[in-house]
C-alpha positions in Angstrom: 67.8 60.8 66.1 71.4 59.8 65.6 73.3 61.5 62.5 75.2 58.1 62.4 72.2 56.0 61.9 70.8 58.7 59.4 73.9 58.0 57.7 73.7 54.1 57.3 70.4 54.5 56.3 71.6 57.0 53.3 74.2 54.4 52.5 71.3 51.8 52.1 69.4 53.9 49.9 72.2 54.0 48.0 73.9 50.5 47.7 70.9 48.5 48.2 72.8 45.9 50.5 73.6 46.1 54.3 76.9 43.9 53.4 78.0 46.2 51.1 76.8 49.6 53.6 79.6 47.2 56.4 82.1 47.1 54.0 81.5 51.1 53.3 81.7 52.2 56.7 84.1 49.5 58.1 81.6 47.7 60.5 79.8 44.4 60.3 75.9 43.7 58.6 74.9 42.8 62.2 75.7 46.7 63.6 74.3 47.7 60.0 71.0 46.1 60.9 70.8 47.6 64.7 71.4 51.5 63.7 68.1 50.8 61.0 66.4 48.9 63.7 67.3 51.5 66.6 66.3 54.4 63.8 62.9 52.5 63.1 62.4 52.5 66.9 62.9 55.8 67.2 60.5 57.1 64.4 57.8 54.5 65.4 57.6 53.0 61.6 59.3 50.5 59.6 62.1 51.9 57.6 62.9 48.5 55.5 61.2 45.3 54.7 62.1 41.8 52.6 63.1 41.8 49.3 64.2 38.5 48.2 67.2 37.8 50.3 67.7 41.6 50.5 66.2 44.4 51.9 64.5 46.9 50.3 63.5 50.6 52.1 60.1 51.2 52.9 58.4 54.2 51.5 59.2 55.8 55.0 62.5 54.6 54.7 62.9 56.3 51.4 61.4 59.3 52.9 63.8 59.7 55.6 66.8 59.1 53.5 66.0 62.3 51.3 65.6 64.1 54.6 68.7 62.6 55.8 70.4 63.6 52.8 69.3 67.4 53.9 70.0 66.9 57.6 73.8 65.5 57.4 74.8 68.3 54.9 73.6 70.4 57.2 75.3 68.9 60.5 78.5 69.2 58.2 78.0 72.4 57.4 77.4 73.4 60.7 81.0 71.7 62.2 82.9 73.3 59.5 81.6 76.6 60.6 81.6 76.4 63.8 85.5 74.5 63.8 88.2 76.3 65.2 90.0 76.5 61.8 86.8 77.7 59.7 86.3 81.2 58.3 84.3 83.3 60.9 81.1 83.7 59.8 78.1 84.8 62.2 76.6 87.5 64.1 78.8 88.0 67.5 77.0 89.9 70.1 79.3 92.4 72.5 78.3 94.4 75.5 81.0 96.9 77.1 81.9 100.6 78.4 82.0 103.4 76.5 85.7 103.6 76.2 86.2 100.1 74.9 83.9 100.3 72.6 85.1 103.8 71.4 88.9 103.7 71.4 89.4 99.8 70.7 85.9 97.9 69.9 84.7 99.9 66.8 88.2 100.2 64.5 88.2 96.6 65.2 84.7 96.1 63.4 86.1 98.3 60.9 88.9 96.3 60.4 86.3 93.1 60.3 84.4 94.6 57.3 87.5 93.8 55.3 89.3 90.9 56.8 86.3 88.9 58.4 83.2 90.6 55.9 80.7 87.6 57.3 81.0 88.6 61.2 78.0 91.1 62.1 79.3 93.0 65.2 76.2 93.6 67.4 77.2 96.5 70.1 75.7 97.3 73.1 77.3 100.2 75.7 77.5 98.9 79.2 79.2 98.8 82.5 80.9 95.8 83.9 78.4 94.7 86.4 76.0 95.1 83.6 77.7 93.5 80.6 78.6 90.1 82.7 74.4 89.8 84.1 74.0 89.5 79.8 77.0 87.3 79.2 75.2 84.5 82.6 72.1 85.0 80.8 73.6 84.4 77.6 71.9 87.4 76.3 75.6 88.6 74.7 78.6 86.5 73.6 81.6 88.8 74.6 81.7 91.4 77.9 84.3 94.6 77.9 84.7 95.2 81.3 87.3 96.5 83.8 88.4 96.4 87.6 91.1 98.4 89.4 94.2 97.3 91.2 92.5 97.9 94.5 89.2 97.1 93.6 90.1 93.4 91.7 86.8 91.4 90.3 85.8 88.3 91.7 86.6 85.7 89.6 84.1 83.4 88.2 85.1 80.2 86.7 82.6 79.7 84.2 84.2 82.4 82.4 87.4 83.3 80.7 89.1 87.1 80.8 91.5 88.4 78.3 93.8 90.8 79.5 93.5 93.9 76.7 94.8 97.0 78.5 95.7 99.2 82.0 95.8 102.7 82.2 96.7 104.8 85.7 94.2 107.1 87.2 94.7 110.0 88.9 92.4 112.4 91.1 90.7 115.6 89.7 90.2 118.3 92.2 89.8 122.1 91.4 92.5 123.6 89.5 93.2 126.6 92.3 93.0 123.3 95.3 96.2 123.8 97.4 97.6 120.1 96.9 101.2 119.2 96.5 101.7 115.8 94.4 102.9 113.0 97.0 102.2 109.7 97.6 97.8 108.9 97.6 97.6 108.8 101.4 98.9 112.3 101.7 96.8 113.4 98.5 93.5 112.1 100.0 94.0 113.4 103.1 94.1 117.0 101.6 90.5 116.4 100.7 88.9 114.3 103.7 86.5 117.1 103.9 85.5 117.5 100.5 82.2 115.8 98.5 83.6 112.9 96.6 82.2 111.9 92.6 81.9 108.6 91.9 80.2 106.6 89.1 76.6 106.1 88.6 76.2 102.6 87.2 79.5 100.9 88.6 80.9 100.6 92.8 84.5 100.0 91.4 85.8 103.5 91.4 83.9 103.8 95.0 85.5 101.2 96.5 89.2 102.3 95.1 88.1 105.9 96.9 87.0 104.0 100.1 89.8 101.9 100.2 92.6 104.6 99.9 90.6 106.8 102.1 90.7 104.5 105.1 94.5 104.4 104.9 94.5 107.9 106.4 91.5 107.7 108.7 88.6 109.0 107.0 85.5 108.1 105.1 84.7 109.8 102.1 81.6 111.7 101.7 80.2 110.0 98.6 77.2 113.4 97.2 77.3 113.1 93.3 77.0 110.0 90.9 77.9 110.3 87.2 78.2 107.9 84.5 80.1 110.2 81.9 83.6 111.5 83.2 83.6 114.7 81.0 80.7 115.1 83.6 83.0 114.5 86.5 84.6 116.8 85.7 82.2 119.8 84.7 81.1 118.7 88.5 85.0 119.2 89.7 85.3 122.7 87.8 81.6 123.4 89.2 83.4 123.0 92.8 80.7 120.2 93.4 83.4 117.8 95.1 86.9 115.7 93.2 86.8 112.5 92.0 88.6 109.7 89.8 89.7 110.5 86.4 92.9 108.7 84.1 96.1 110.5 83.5 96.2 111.7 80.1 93.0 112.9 79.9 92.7 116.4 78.8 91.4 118.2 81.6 88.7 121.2 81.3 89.6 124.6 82.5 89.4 124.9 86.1 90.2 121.0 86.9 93.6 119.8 88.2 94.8 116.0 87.9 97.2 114.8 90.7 98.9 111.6 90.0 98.4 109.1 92.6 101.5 106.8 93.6 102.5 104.8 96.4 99.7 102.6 95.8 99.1 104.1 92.3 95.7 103.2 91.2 95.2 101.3 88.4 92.2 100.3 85.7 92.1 96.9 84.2 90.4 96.5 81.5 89.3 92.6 80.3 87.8 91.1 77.1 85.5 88.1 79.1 83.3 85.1 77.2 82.1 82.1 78.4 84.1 78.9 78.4 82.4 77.3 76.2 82.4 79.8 73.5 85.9 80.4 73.3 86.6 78.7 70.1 83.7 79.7 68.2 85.7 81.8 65.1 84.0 85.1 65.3 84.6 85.1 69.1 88.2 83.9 68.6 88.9 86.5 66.0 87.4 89.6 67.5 89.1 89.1 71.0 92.2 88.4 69.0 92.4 91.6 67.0 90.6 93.1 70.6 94.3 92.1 72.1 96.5 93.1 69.2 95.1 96.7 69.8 95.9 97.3 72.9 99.2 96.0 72.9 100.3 98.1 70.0 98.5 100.8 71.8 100.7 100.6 74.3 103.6 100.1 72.3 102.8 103.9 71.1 102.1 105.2 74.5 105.6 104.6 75.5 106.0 101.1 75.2 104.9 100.0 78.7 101.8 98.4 79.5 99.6 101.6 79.7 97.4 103.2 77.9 95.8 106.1 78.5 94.4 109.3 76.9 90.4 108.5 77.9 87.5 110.1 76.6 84.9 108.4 79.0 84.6 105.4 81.1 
């Protein structure tokens, strides 16, 4: 059922004359008397019938035009909401890691609460691999997720990623470990016999590890899995094996963080919708503010395009 023959049928009920519904909508009496023909079709019942040499709208007919009246408020309704230049309003449905959600994701719904009070933030905490399966299934409107430097996510051109933030990671080993700083070849090879951490719901980190590892000949014993890196680290002060952790992070007692240069190893961390959503206000807005964060962020870091000072993943 066409919204444009609902509304020459509305325009009947209310001049009374398919001359005078042309001359409304700029057409001609013949296209005015296909859309009611094609609408009767549709609806399997007569929608007008001879009155005089007019027309006059069935009971059916009249029926439908109160209906119609209903239905093309709403359509309008629904493209002023949903237009790029209309006040968000709607509930937007996020899935991301822990540190997005924490350091950027909930000051930004806080900030929505004032500016944007008809935008319903609905959170969920998850890792990238995780996050993007709900975004395909449409099961979440917006995915937080991250890739490293040496570990770069495939891309996928149904979606679109919004570049948010970097911050530089480092290795943790045990705080009495005999390791000078120096480029990440000669860091890793310090510890080719040590147990290596890596995460528990995401290969990313792994992969970096692999990657840097086979530079200098060796492959990493992979023993422990944790999702939580003030976990990693209670494993690294526990002697359990070094892993992965960003600079700035304030270490526990008994964990050392090496820098790694020369490759450096950086995380990359994305705001990522669908194509077809990207216009939808609340979307719009929220990646928006999601943006502005992390660049001022950086701005206070040092005014590069860091940022670091991580409490999780």
């Amino acid at each position: 059922m066409e919204t444009r023959r609902l509304q020459v049928l509305v325009e009947l009920a209310r001049l009374g004359s398919m001359r005078a519904v042309a001359d409304v909508l700029g057409t001609t009496t013949s296209t005015v008397s296909q859309q009611i023909a094609a609408l009767a079709r549709d609806l399997g019942t007569a929608l007008i019938e001879p009155h005089g040499r007019l027309v006059r709208l069935t009971p059916a007919g009249r029926r439908l035009a109160e209906h119609a009246v209903t239905i093309l408020a709403a359509v309008e309704a629904a493209q002023h909401d949903l237009s790029p230049g209309a006040e968000p309003n709607g509930t937007l449905r996020i899935a991301g890691f822990a540190t997005a959600i924490r350091a950027y994701l909930l000051p930004v719904v806080t900030e929505l609460a004032t500016s944007h009070p008809r935008v319903r933030v609905l959170i969920r905490e998850h890792e990238p691999a995780e996050a993007l399966a709900l975004l395909a299934e449409d099961a979440t409107d917006l995915a937080l997720t991250y890739d490293y430097n040496l570990a770069p996510a495939a891309e996928d051109p149904t979606l679109r990623a919004t570049a948010l933030w970097t911050a530089r990671w480092g290795l943790g080993v045990p705080a009495d470990a005999d390791v000078r700083t120096g480029t990440t070849p000669k860091v890793f090879a310090r510890f080719d016999a040590h147990d290596w951490i890596v995460n528990s719901r995401n290969t990313a980190d792994e992969t970096v590890i692999r990657t840097l590892a086979s530079m200098v000949g060796f492959s990493p014993r992979i023993t422990h899995q944790a999702d939580s890196l003030d976990l990693v680290q209670g494993m690294i002060a526990a002697g359990l094996g070094v892993g992965l952790l960003p600079l700035g992070t304030d270490t526990f007692p008994g964990v050392r963080l090496v820098p790694l240069t020369a490759p450096d190893v950086r995380l990359r961390a994305y705001a990522v919708a669908r194509h077809g959503r990207l216009n939808w206000p609340p979307l719009a807005v929220t990646t928006e503010l999601l943006r502005r964060r992390s660049a001022a962020a950086a701005v206070v870091v040092g005014g590069g395009a860091d940022h670091d000072g991580w409490e999780g993943r």
